[in-house]
C-alpha positions as CSV (number, residue, x, y, z in Angstrom):
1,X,-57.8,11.1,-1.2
2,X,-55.4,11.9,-4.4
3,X,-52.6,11.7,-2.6
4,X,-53.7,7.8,-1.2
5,X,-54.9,6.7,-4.3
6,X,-51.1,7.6,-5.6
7,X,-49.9,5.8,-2.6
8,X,-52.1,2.8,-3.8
9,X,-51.0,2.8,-7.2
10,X,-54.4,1.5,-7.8
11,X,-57.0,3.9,-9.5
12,X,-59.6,2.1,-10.4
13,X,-60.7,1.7,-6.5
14,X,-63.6,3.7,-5.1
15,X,-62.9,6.1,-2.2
16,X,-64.5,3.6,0.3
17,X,-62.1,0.6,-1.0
18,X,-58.7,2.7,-0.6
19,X,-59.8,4.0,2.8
20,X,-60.6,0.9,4.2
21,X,-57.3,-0.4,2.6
22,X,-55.2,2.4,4.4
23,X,-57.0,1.4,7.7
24,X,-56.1,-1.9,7.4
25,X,-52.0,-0.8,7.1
26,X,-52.7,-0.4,10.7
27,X,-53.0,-4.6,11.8
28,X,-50.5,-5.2,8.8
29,X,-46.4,-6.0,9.6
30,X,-43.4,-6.4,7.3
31,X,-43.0,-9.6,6.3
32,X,-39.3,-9.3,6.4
33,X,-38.7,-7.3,10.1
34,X,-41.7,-7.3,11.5
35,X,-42.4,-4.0,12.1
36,X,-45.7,-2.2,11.4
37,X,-46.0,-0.8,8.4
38,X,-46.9,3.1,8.5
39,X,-50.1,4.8,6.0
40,X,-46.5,6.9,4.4
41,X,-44.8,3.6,3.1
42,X,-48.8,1.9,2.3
43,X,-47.8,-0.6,-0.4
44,X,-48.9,-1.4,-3.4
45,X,-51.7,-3.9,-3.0
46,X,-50.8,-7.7,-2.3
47,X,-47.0,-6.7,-1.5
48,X,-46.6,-6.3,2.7
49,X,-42.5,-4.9,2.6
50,X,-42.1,-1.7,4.5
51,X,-40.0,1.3,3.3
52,X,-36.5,0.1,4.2
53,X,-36.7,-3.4,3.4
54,X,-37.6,-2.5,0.2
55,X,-34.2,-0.6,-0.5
56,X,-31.4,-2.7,-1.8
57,X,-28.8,-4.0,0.2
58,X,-25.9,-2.1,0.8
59,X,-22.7,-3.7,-1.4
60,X,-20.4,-5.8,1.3
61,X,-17.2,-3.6,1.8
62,X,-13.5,-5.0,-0.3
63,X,-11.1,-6.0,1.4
64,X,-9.1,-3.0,0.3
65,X,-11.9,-0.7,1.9
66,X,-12.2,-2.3,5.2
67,X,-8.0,-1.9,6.1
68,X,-8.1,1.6,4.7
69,X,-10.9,2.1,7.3
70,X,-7.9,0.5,9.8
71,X,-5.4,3.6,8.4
72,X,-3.5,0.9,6.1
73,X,-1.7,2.8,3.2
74,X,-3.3,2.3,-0.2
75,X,0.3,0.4,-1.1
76,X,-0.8,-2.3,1.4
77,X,-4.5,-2.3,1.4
78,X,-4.2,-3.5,-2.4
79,X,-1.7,-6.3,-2.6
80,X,-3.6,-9.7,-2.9
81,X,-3.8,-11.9,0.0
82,X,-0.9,-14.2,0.8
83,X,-1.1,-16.7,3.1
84,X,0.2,-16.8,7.0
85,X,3.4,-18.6,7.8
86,X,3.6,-21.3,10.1
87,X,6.6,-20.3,13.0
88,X,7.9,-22.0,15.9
89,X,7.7,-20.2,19.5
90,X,10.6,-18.5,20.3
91,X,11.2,-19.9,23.6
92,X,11.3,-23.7,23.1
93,X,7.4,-24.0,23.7
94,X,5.1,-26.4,21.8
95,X,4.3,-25.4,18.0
96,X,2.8,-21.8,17.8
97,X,0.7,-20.9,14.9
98,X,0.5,-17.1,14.3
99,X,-2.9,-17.7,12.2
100,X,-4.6,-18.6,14.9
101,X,-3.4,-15.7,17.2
102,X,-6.8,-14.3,18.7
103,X,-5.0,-11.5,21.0
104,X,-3.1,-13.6,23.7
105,X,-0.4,-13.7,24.3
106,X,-1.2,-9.4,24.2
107,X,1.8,-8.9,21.6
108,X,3.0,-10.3,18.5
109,X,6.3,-9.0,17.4
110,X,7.1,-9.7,13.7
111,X,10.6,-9.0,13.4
112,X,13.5,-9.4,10.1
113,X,15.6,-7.3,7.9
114,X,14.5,-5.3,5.2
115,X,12.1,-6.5,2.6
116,X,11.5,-10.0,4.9
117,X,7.6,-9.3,4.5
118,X,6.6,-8.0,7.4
119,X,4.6,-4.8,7.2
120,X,2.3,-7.7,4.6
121,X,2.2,-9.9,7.3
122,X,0.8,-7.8,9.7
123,X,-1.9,-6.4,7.1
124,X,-2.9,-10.0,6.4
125,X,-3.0,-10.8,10.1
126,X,-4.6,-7.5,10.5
127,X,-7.5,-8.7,8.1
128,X,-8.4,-11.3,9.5
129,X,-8.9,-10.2,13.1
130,X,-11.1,-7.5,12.0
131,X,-14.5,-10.2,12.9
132,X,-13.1,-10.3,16.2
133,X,-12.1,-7.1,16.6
134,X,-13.6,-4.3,15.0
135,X,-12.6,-1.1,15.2
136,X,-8.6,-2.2,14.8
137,X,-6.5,0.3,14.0
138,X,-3.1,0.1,11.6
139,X,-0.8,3.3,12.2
140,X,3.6,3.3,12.2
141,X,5.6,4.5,14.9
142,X,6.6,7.3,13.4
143,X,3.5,8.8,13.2
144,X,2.6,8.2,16.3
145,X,5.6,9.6,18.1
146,X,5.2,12.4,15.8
147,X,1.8,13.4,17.2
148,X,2.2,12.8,20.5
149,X,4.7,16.1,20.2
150,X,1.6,18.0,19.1
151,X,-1.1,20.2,21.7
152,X,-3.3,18.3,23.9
153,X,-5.9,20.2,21.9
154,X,-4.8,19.6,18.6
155,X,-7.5,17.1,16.4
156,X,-4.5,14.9,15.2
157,X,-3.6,14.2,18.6
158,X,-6.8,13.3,19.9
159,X,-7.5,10.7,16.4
160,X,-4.2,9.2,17.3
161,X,-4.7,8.8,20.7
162,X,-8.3,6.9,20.0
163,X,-6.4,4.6,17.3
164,X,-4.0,4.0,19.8
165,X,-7.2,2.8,21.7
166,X,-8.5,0.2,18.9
167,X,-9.0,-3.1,20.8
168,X,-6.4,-4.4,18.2
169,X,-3.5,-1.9,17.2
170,X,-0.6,-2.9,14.6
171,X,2.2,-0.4,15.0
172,X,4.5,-0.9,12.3
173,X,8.6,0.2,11.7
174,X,9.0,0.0,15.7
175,X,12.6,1.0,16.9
176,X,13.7,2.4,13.4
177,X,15.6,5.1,15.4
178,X,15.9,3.5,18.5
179,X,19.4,5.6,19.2
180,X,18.0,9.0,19.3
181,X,16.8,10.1,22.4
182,X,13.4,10.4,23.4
183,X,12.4,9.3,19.5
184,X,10.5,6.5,21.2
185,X,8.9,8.0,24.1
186,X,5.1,8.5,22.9
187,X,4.7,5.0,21.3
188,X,6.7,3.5,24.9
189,X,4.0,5.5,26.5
190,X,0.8,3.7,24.4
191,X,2.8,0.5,24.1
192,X,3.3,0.3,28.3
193,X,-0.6,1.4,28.5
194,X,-1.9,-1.3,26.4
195,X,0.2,-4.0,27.8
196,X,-1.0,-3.5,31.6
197,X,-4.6,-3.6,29.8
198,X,-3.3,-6.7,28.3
199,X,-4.8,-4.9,25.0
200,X,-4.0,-7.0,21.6
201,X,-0.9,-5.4,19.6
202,X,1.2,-6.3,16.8
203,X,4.4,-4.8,16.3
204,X,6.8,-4.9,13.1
205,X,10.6,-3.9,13.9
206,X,14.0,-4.2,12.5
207,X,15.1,-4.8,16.0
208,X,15.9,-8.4,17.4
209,X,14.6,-9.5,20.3
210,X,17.9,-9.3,22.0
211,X,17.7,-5.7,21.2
212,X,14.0,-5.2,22.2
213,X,15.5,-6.5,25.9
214,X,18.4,-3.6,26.2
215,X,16.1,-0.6,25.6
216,X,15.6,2.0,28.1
217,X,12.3,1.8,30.1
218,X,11.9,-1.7,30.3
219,X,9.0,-1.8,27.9
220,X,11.4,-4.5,25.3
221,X,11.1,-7.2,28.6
222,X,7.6,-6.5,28.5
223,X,7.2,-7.1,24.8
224,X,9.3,-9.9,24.6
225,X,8.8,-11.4,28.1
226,X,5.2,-11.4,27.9
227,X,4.3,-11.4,24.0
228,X,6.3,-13.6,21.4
229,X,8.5,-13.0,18.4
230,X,8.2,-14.2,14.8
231,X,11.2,-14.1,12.8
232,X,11.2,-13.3,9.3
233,X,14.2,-14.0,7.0
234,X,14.7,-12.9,3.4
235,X,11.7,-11.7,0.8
236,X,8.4,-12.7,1.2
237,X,8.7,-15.2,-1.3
238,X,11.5,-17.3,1.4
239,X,9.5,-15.9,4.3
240,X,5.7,-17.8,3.3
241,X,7.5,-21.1,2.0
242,X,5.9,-24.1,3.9
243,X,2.8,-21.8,4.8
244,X,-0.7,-23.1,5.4
């Protein structure tokens, strides 16, 4: 009976008044989820919260916190948000805005020289797909070649290989050594996977779209043919100049 009247918080009651009370938990449900509430989480008297309502509500994740969760470096995660740029379709079609992208056509290649802003882009594109697509993933070529030459066994391997799974994947610094021979092979392998899935990707490369069409495989006529291409020229500063 110690032990309820604690529960209580009310000791002035008589034995009779805090059983009755607990017996009464019974009929009585949360006024919040609607659950019953058990005799372990019995309330104070006049208050009908269970347990876990009463907790406090979990702080909202930063926008920093949620693309480090994606495997965005810290470098990227931080910078402020910018603003998408408004670019015309590559192929002579009506006006194509990459902020409304929502995973069709399957593949967005964002494509310039150096410095043009487009590892930010695909962060801030990146960001705001995460509603639509949780679970996304953010990971660079490199390191995704680099563990696809590790054992079928090995941890790294199999992490990589569900990222490479994300129902959104942005693969960035695609065909930085394009020459060397078999330095593309692993990400050709996910890339060719997730476009006969038709799986939302975003690739950033160095490489032109005339240059995505002459490597080996066929996988740059897939990119280009069926996804489209957004150039970036100069900084970021030139490249987000007339954005929305």
């Amino acid at each position: 009976m110690g032990e309820l009247r604690r529960l209580v918080g009310c000791a002035d009651l008589s034995d009779e008044e805090i059983q009755a009370y607990v017996a009464g938990l019974a009929e009585w449900c949360c006024e919040r989820c609607g659950k019953p509430i058990a005799t372990r989480q019995a309330p104070p008297i006049g208050e009908r919260i269970c347990f876990d309502c009463s907790r406090p509500a979990p702080r909202p994740a930063s926008r920093e916190q949620l693309l480090r969760r994606c495997g965005v470096p810290a470098r990227y995660a931080r910078e402020p948000w910018r603003p998408l740029t408004k670019q015309p379709h590559p192929f002579d079609q009506p006006a194509w805005r990459l902020d409304r992208w929502t995973g069709e056509p399957w593949c967005v290649v964002l494509f310039g020289g150096s410095d043009a802003g487009k590892t930010m882009l695909s962060v801030e594109l990146l960001y705001r797909l995460l509603p639509r697509f949780p679970g996304a993933a953010w990971r660079t070529a490199a390191a995704i070649q680099e563990s696809m030459t590790l054992f079928l066994d090995s941890p790294i391997r199999a992490e990589m290989a569900a990222a490479c799974c994300a129902p959104l994947l942005v693969v960035d610094d695609y065909g930085k050594a394009a020459g060397r021979a078999g330095s593309r092979d692993g990400v050709d392998g996910v890339l060719a996977t997730r476009h006969a899935e038709m799986m939302p990707t975003v690739l950033t490369t160095n490489l032109t779209p005339t240059q995505l069409l002459l490597l080996d495989g066929g996988i740059g006529r897939r990119i280009v043919s069926d996804g489209v291409a957004v150039p970036l020229a100069g900084d970021w500063r030139r490249a987000v100049k007339g954005a929305i």
